[in-house]
C-alpha positions in Angstrom: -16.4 -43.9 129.7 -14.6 -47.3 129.8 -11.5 -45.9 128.8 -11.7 -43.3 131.2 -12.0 -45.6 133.9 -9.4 -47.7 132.5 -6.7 -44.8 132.6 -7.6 -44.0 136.5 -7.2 -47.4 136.9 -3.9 -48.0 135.3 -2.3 -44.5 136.7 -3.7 -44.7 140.1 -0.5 -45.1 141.9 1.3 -42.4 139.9 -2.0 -39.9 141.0 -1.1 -40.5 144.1 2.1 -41.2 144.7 2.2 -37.4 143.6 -0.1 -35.9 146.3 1.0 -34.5 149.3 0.1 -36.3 152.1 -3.2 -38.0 150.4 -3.5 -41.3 148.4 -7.3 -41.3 147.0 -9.4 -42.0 144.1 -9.1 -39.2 141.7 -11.9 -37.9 139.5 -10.7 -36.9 135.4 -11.1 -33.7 135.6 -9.3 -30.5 137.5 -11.0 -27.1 137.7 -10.1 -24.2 140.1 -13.0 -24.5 142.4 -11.6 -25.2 145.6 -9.0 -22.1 145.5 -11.3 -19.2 143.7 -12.2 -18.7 140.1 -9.5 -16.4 139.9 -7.3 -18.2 141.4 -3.4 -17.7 139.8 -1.0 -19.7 139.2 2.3 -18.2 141.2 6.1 -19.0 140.6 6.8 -22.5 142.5 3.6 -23.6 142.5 1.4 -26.0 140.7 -1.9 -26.9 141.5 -2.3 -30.7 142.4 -5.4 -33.0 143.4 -6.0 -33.6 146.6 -8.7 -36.1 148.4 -11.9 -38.2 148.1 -15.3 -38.9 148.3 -15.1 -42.2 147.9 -15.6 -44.7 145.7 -18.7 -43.0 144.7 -17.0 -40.0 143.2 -15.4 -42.2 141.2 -18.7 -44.3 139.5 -19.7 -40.6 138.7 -16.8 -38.3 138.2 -18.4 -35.4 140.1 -15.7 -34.4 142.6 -13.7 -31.5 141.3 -11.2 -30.3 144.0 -7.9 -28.7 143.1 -5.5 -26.7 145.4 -2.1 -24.9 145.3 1.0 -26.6 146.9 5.0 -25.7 146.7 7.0 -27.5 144.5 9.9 -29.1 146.6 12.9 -27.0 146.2 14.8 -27.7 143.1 12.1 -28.5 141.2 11.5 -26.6 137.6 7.8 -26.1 136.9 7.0 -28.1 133.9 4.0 -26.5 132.9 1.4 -23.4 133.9 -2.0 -25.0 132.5 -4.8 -22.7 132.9 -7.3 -24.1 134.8 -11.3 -23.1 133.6 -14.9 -24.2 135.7 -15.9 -27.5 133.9 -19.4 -28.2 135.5 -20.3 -31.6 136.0 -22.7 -32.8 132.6 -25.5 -34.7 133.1 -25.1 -38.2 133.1 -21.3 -38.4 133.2 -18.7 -37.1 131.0 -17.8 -36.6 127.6 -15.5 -39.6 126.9 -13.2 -38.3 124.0 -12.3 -34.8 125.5 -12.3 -36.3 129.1 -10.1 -39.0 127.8 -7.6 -36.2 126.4 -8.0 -34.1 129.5 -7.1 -36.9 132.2 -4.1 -38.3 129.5 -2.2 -34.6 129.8 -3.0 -35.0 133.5 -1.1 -38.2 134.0 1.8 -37.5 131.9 1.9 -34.0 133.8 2.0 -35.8 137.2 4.5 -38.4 135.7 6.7 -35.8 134.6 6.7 -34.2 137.8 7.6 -37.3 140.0 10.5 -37.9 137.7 11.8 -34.3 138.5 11.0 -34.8 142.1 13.1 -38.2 142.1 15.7 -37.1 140.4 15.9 -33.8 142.8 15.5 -35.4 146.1 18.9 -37.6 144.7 20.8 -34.5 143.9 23.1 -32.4 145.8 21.8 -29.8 147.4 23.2 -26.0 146.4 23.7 -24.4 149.7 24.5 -21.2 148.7 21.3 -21.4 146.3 18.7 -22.2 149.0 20.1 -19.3 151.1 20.3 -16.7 147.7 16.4 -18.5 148.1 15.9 -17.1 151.4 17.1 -13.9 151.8 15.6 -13.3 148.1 12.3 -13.8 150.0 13.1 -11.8 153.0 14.2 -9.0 151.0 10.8 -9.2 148.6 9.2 -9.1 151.8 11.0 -6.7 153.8 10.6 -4.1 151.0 8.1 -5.2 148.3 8.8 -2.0 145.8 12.3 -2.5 145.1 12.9 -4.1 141.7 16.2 -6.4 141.3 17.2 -5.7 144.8 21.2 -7.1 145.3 21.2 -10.4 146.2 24.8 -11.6 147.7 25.2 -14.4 149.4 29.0 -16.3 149.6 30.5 -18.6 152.4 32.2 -16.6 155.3 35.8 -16.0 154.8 36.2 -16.1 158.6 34.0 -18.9 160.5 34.1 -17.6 163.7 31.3 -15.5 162.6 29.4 -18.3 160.6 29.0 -20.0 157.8 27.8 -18.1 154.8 27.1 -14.4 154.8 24.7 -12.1 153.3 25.6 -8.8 152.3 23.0 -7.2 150.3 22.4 -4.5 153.3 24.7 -2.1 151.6 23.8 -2.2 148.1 19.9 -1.8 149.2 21.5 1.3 151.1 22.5 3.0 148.3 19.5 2.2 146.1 17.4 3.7 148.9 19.2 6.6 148.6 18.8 7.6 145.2 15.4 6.0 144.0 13.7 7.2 147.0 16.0 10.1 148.7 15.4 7.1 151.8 18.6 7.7 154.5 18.4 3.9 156.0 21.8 2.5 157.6 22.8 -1.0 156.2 22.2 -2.1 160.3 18.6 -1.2 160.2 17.8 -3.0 156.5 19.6 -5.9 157.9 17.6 -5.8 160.8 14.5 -6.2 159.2 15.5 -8.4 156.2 16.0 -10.8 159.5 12.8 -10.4 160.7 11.3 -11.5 156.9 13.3 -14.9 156.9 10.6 -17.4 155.7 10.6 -20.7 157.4 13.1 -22.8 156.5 15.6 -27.0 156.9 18.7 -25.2 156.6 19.6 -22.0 158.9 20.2 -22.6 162.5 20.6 -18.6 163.2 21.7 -15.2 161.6 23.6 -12.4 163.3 23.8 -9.1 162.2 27.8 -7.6 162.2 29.3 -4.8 161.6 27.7 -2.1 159.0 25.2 -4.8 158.4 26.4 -8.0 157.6 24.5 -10.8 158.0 26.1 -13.7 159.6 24.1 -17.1 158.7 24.9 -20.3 160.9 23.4 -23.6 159.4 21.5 -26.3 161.4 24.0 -29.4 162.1 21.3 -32.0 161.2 20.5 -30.1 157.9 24.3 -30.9 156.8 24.1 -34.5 158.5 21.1 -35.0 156.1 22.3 -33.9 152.8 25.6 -36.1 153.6 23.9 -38.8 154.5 22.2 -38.2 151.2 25.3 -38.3 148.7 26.5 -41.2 150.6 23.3 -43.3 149.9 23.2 -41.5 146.1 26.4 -40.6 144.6 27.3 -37.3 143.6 24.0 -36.5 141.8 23.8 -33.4 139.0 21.6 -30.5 139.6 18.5 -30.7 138.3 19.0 -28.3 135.4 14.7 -28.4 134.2 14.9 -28.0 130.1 18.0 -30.3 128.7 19.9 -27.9 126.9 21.9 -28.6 123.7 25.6 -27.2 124.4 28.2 -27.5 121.2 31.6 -27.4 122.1 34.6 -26.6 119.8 37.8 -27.5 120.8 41.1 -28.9 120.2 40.8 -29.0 115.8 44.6 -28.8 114.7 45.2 -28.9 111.0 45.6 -31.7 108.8 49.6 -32.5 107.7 50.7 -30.7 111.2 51.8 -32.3 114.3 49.8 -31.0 117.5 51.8 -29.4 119.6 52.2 -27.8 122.7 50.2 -25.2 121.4 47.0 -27.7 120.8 47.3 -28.9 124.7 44.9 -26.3 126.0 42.4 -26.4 123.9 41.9 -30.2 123.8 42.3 -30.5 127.8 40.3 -27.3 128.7 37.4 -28.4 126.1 37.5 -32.3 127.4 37.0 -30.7 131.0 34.1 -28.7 129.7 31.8 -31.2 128.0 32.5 -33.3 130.7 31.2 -30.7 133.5 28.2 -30.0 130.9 27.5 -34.0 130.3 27.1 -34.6 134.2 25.0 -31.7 135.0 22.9 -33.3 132.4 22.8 -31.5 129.1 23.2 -32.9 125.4 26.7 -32.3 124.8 28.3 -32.3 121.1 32.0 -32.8 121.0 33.7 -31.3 117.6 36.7 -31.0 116.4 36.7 -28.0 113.8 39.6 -30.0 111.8 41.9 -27.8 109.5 41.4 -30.0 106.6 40.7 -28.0 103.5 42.0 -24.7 101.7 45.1 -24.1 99.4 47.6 -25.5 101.6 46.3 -29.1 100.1 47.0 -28.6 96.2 50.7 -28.7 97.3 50.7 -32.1 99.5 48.5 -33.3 97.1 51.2 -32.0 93.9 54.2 -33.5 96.4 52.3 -36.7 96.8 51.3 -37.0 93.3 56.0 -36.2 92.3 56.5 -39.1 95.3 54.1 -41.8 95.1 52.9 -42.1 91.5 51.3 -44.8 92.1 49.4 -43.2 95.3 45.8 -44.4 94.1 46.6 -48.0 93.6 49.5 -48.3 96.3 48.6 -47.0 99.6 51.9 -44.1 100.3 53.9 -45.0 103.1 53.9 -41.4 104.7 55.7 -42.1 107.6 56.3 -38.3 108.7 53.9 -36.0 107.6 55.1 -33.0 109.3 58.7 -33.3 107.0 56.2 -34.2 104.3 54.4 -30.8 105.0 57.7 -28.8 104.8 59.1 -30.5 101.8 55.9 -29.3 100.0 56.2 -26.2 101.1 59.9 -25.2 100.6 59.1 -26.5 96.6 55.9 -24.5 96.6 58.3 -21.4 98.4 60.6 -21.9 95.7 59.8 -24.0 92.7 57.5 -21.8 90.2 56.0 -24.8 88.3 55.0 -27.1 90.9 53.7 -23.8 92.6 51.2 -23.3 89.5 50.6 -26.8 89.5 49.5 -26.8 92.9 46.8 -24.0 92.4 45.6 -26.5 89.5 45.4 -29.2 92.3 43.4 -27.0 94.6 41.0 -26.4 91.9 41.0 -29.8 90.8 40.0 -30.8 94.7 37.0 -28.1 95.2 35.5 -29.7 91.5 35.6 -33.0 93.3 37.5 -34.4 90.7 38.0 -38.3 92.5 41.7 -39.0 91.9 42.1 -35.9 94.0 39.6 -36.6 96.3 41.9 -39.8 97.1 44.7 -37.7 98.1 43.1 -35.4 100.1 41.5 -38.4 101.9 45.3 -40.2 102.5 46.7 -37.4 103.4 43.5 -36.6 105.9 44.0 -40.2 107.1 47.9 -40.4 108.0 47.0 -37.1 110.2 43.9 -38.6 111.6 45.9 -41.6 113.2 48.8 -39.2 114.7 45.7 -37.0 116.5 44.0 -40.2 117.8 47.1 -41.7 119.3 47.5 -38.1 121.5 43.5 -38.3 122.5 43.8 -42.1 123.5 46.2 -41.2 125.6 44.7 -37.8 127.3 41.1 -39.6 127.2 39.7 -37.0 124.9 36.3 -37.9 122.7 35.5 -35.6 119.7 33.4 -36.2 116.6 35.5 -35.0 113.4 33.8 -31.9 111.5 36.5 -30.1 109.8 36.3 -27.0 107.2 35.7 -29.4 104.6 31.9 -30.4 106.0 31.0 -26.4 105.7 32.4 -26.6 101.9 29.6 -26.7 100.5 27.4 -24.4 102.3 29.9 -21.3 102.0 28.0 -20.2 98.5 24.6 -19.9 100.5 26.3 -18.1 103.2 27.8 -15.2 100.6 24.2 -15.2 98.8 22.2 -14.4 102.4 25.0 -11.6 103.1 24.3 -9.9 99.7 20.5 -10.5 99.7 20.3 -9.0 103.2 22.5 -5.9 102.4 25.3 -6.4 104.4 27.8 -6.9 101.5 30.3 -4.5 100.3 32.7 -5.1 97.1 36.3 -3.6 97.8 39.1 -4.1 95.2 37.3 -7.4 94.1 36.6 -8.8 97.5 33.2 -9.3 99.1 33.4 -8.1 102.7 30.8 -7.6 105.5 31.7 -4.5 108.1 29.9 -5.5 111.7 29.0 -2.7 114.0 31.5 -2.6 116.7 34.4 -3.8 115.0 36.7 -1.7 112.2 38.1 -4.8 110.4 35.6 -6.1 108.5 35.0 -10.0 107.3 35.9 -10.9 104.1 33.5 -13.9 103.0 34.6 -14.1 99.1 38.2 -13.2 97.9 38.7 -11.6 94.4 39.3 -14.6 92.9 36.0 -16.4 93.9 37.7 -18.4 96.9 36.2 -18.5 100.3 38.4 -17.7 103.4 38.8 -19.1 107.1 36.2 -15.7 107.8 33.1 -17.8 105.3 33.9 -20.9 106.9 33.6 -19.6 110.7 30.6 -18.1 109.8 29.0 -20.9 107.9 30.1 -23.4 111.1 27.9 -20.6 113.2 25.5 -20.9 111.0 25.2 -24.7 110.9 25.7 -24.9 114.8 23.0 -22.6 115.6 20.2 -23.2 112.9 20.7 -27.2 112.1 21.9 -28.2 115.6 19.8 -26.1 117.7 22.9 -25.1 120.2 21.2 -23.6 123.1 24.7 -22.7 124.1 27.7 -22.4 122.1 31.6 -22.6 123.2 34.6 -21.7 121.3 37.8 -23.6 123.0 40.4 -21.3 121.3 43.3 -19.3 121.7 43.0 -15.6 123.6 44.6 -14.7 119.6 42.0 -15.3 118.0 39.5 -13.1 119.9 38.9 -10.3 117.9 37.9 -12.6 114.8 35.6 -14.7 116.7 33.6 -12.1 118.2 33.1 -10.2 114.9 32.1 -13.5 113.2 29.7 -13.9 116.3 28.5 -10.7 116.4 27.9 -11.3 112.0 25.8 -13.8 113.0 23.6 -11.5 115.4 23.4 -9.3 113.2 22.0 -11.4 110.1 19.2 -12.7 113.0 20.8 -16.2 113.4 20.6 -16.0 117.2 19.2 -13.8 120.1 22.2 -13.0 122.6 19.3 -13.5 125.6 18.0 -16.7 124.2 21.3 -18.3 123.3 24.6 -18.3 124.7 27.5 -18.0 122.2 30.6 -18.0 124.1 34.8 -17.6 123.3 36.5 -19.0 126.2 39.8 -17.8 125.4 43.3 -19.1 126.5 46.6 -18.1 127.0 50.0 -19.7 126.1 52.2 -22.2 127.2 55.2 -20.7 128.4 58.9 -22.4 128.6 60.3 -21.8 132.5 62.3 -18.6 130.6 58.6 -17.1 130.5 58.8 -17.4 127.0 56.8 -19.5 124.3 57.6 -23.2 124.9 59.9 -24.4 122.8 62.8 -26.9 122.3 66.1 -26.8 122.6 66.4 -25.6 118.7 64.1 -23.7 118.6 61.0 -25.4 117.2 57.4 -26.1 118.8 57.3 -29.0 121.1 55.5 -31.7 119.5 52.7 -33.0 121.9 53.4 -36.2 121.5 56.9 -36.1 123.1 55.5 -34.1 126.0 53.5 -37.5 126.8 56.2 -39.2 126.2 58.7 -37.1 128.8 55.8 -36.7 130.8 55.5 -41.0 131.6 59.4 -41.2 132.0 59.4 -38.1 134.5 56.3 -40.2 136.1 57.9 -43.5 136.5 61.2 -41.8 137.3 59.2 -39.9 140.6 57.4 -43.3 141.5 60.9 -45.9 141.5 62.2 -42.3 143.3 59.4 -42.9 146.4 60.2 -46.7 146.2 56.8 -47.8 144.7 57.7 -50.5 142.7 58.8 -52.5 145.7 55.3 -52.3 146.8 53.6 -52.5 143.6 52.6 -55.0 141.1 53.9 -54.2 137.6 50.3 -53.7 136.5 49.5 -51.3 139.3 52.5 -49.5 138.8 52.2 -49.1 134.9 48.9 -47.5 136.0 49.9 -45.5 138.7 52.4 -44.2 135.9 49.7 -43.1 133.2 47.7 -41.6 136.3 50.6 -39.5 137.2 52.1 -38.5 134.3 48.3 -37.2 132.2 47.3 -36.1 135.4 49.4 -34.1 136.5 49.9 -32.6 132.7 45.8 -31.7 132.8 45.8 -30.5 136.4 48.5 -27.7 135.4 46.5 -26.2 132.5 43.3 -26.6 134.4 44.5 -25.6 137.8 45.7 -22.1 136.4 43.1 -19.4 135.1 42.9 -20.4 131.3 42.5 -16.3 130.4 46.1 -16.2 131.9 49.6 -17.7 130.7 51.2 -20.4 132.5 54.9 -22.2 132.7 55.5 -25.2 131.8 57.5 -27.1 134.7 57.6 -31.4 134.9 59.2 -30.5 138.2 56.1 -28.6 139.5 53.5 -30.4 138.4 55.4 -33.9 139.7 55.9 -32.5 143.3 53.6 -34.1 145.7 53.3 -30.8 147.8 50.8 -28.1 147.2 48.3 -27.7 144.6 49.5 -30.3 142.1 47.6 -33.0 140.6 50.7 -35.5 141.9 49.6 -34.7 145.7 46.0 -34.8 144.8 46.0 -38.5 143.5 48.4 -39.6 146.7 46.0 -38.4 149.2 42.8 -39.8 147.2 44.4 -43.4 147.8 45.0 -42.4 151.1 42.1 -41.3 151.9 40.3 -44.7 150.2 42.8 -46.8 152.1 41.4 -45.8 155.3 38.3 -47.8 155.6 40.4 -51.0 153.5 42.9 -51.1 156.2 40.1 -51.1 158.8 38.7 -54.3 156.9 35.2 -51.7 156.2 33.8 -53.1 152.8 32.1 -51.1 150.9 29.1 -53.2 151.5 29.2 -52.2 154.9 29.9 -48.4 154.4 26.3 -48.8 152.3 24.8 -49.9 155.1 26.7 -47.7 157.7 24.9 -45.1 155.2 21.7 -45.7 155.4 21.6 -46.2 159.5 24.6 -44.5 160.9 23.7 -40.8 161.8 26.9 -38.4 160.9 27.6 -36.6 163.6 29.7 -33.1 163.4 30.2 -32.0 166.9 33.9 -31.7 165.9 34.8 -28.5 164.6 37.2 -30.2 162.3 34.1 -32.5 161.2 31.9 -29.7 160.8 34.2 -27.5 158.8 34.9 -31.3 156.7 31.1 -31.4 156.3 30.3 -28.0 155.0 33.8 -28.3 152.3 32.0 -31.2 150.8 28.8 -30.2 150.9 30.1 -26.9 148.8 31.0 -29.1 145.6 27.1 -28.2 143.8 27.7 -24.5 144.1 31.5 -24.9 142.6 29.8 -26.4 139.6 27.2 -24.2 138.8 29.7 -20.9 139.2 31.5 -22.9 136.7 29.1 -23.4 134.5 28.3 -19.7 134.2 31.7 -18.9 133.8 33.5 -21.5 131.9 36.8 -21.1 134.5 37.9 -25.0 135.8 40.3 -23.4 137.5 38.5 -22.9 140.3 37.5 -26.6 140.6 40.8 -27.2 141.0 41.5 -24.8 144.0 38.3 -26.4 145.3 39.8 -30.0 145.2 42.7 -28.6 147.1 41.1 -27.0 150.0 39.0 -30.3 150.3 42.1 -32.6 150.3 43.7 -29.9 152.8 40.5 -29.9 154.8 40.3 -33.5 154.8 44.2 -33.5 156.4 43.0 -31.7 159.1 40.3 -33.5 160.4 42.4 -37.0 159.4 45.1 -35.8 162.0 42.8 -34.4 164.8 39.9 -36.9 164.6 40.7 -40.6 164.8 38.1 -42.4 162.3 40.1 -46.3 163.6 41.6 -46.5 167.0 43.9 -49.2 168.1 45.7 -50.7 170.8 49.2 -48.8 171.0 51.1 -51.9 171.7 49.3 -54.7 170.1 48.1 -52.3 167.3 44.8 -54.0 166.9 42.2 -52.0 166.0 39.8 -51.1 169.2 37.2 -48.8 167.9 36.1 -47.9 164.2 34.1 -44.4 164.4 31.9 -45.2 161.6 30.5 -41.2 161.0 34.2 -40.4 160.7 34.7 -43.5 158.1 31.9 -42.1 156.1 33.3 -38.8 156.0 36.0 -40.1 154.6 33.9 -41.4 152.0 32.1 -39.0 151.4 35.6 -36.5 151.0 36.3 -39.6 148.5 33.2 -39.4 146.4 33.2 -35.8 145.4 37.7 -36.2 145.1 36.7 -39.1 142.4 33.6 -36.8 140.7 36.1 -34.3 140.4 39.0 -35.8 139.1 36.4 -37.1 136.4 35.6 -33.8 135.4 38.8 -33.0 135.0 39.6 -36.1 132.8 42.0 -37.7 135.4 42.1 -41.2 136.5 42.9 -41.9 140.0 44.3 -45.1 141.3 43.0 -47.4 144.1 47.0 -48.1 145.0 49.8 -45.5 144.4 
């Protein structure tokens, strides 16, 4: 009994904190009197506890009152408990299961307040709470239909509103031929109207045309929620269940440059875990290294002919790519060093030490070259090459064959997959595995040891065919369930030269990525002494306005193109400081923070502005500001269903555009036209500007570029 009291006591203020509208003493237990023995438990509800008797209820934990309550919007439900009649015992309550009961209770209640803090900091999805709303107009308006259309998007055109609801048509047709029903889209627009629950956000609807539904919002409503960011930051979603996402990208192959080739995947898979890491899920970065196969008995045979003395004298390798091709025009040509280095592979896969060594120098000289590239592009990756899966390739040939799916052609071990007419080869004839054992034992390992809840393959549009056999091998053998867990290719295309074909150099060869870095900071500095910034400058501030250029506008061109298409390669595109380019994106962000600076507003006082100023949007330039921002929540989450950053980018762009316009038709600092002292700050406009700011430097950080406070 003690301890019973002791755990009310201790958790009081966490009880109530999470009532609506009651702060009370709380008895132990719940029960469903109070809302019917029957009662249910329905989707967005949870039951909670809800007044007192007094103290007296407390001394003898007889009041048992329960009753059901909507979750605030954005909030998961965390738990359905089933709630049974506990009548009162004589003479008090059990202490041990009472105890237990009231200890789920607290951590329950604890659980939800976290979710309800962290959602009433988060960014509202606009075009979620109306896909909300007209879900529950339409569930009302015609309870019988199952998976009714639900489309809501923002109005193309808004002279006729804000966001528009078009599911009057598509209920048209299903009328038609589920129940032979002859309804215009007018009418079932009409009376999904008429069902629109109460609601913070819509001001009015309008029916137009066939049937459209043309949805104004309230102006306080999108005061609130910008009030809101300013005070919070750009908040993630509340995404309920933290999910486990593994991402595989960039992995070039050991004693190869990265090139050109390698750009896409590294930047597009950054830009990825980065989106998944601030919407809040456990993100695991790898880099599916080419480091093992037969390639490596020839360095290590040219390494052992070069540097004898490679295990006591560490080899000064200075290029491994010429290093790569000398070993490969003797293995091309020379018959005994090519037997020898078949001995050398076998040698390795024994773990024989000496050759162990090699393979770990050579690995090491290659390692250094990557990391210089992702220092400079800001990329983090934890290594797991081929080599890691080594070892479990033998068990993934063995569950093949001991499920059945193994056929033996010509000495090979292969695996056909419904669907697909080449099939897998997971053992060649003579014993060796193949890139097709590895990918699946990396699957494998991903899915069964790491738990991915979702799973994305960074990689070339090439390599298509082979990925979604091996992931469709792995369905097959029951390693995942497609409706459980996500296992995703999101292809690329190529890097094309301004001749619209594959970029290459001069001669010929692949452009090494390290001297597209290189050209890309010359071109950079080059553009900035061209707009006369290091007059105005500081060496320091211009070195980083350089590096913010130059990787910035080499990221934004991948990302700001659809990565399923090809794109040109052009310095002189991505450098122009007109139109959709990274360079005029990072000019106007300083811009834009410069405003308030040069109207001596600190950023202490645009906290407090915050917090008392009320944003007003009678402007339509304000408004149409207001609503851009506020649109950044619903840009994330279609890009977290479909993996396309592109459309980010184009999102960045209308906001910078949007912000232009409002800049040059609503003052935010007046001054004096001949004295030019400033007259009047318009603090709402000064904290749009901020707020147009905040979501610019959220963005940019998803994209992996680093603005500048002076450019």
């Amino acid at each position: 009994m003690k301890n019973v009291r002791r755990l009310i006591s201790s958790h009081r203020q966490v009880l109530a904190s999470c009532v609506m509208g009651s702060s009370a003493e709380f008895s132990t237990r719940i029960t469903d009197k109070g809302v019917g023995s029957n009662a249910a438990l329905h989707s967005g509800e949870v039951f909670v506890l809800r007044g007192s008797k007094g103290k007296a209820a407390l001394e003898s934990l007889d009041f048992y009152v329960a009753y059901v309550a909507p979750v605030p919007r954005g909030v998961s439900p965390i738990c359905q408990p089933c709630f049974a009649r506990q009548p009162r015992k004589k003479g008090g309550c059990n202490g041990s299961s009472d105890v237990v009961n009231l200890a789920f209770w607290i951590l329950f209640f604890q659980s939800l307040q976290e979710e309800r803090s962290k959602t009433a900091k988060s960014m509202i999805n606009i075009n979620s709470c109306l896909q909300e709303i007209f879900g529950a107009a339409i569930q009302a308006a015609y309870p019988d239909l199952e998976n009714p259309p639900l489309v809501v998007t923002p109005s193309q055109q808004p002279k006729f509103g804000d966001y528009q609801c078009n599911s009057a048509m598509g209920i048209t047709q299903i009328l038609l031929k589920t129940k032979e029903q002859k309804v215009s889209p007018r009418e079932i627009a009409e009376k999904i109207s008429k069902n629109i629950p109460a609601n913070e956000c819509i001001e009015k609807v309008e029916i137009a045309g066939p049937g459209f539904i043309n949805v104004h919002l309230r102006k306080d409503f999108v005061s609130k929620q910008l009030s809101s960011l300013l005070m919070n930051g750009v908040q993630p979603p509340a995404v309920g269940k933290r999910k486990k996402v593994v991402v595989d990208f960039s992995s070039p192959n050991i004693a190869k440059e990265m090139h050109v080739g390698h750009l896409r995947s590294t930047i597009i898979g950054e830009s990825m875990c980065r989106l998944f890491e601030f919407a809040g899920y456990d993100v695991l970065r790898l880099n599916h290294l080419g480091d093992w196969g037969t390639q490596f008995g020839m360095l290590i045979a040219h390494l052992q002919d070069k540097f004898p003395d490679y295990l006591t004298v560490s080899p000064p390798i200075g290029d491994l790519q010429a290093f790569y091709k000398e070993s490969k025009r003797r293995f091309d040509t020379e018959e005994e060093f090519k037997k020898r280095a078949y001995q050398c592979v076998v040698l390795l896969q024994s773990k024989n030490p000496d050759f162990i060594k090699a393979w770990e120098l050579i690995c090491d000289v290659s390692r250094k070259e990557f990391q210089k590239i992702y220092n400079c592009l800001d990329i983090t990756l934890i290594e797991r090459g081929e080599s890691f899966y080594h070892e479990m390739m033998k068990d993934i040939v063995k569950e093949f064959e001991d499920k059945g799916f193994v056929q033996v052609d010509d000495g090979r071990k292969i695996v056909f997959v419904p669907g697909f007419p080449v099939p897998l080869t997971i053992m060649k004839s003579d014993g060796g595995y193949t890139y097709d054992t590895s990918d699946l034992a990396a699957l494998k390992h991903r899915l069964c040891e790491e738990k991915a809840d979702i799973l994305i393959y960074v990689v070339d549009s090439g390599q298509s065919v082979h990925l979604q056999t091996v992931f469709a091998a792995g369905q097959m053998i029951g390693w995942y369930d497609p409706k459980v867990t996500r296992v995703a290719h999101a292809a690329f295309g190529v890097v094309l030269g301004e001749d619209k074909k594959k970029f290459k150099t001069r001669s010929g060869d692949t452009v090494r990525l390290i001297d597209l870095l290189e050209e890309g900071l010359k071109r950079a500095m080059d553009k900035l002494k061209d707009k006369e910034r290091d007059k105005v400058l500081t060496a320091e501030e211009l070195k980083a306005a350089q590096t913010s250029v130059a990787f910035g506008c080499i990221k934004y061109a991948d990302l700001s193109h659809n990565r399923l298409n090809d794109y040109v390669f052009s310095f002189d595109k991505m450098l122009d400081d007109r139109g959709n380019t990274a360079a005029y994106l990072l000019y106007a962000f300083t811009r834009i923070r410069a405003i308030a600076r040069l109207a001596n507003i600190d950023e202490q006082m645009l906290r407090k502005a915050a917090r008392e100023e009320v944003l007003i949007l009678d402007h339509e330039k304000e408004w149409k500001l207001g609503k851009c921002i506020l649109r950044f929540p619903e840009i994330l989450q279609k890009i977290l269903e479909d993996l396309l950053l592109h459309t980010l980018c184009d999102y960045l762009y209308e906001l910078a555009t949007t912000f232009t316009e409002f800049y040059d038709n609503c003052y935010c600092v007046e001054k004096d036209r001949q004295s030019g002292q400033i007259v009047k700050v318009n603090m709402w406009r000064l904290l749009l500007c901020e707020a147009t700011a905040t979501v610019m430097a959220k963005g940019f950080d998803i994209l992996g570029i680093k603005p500048v406070q002076r450019m």
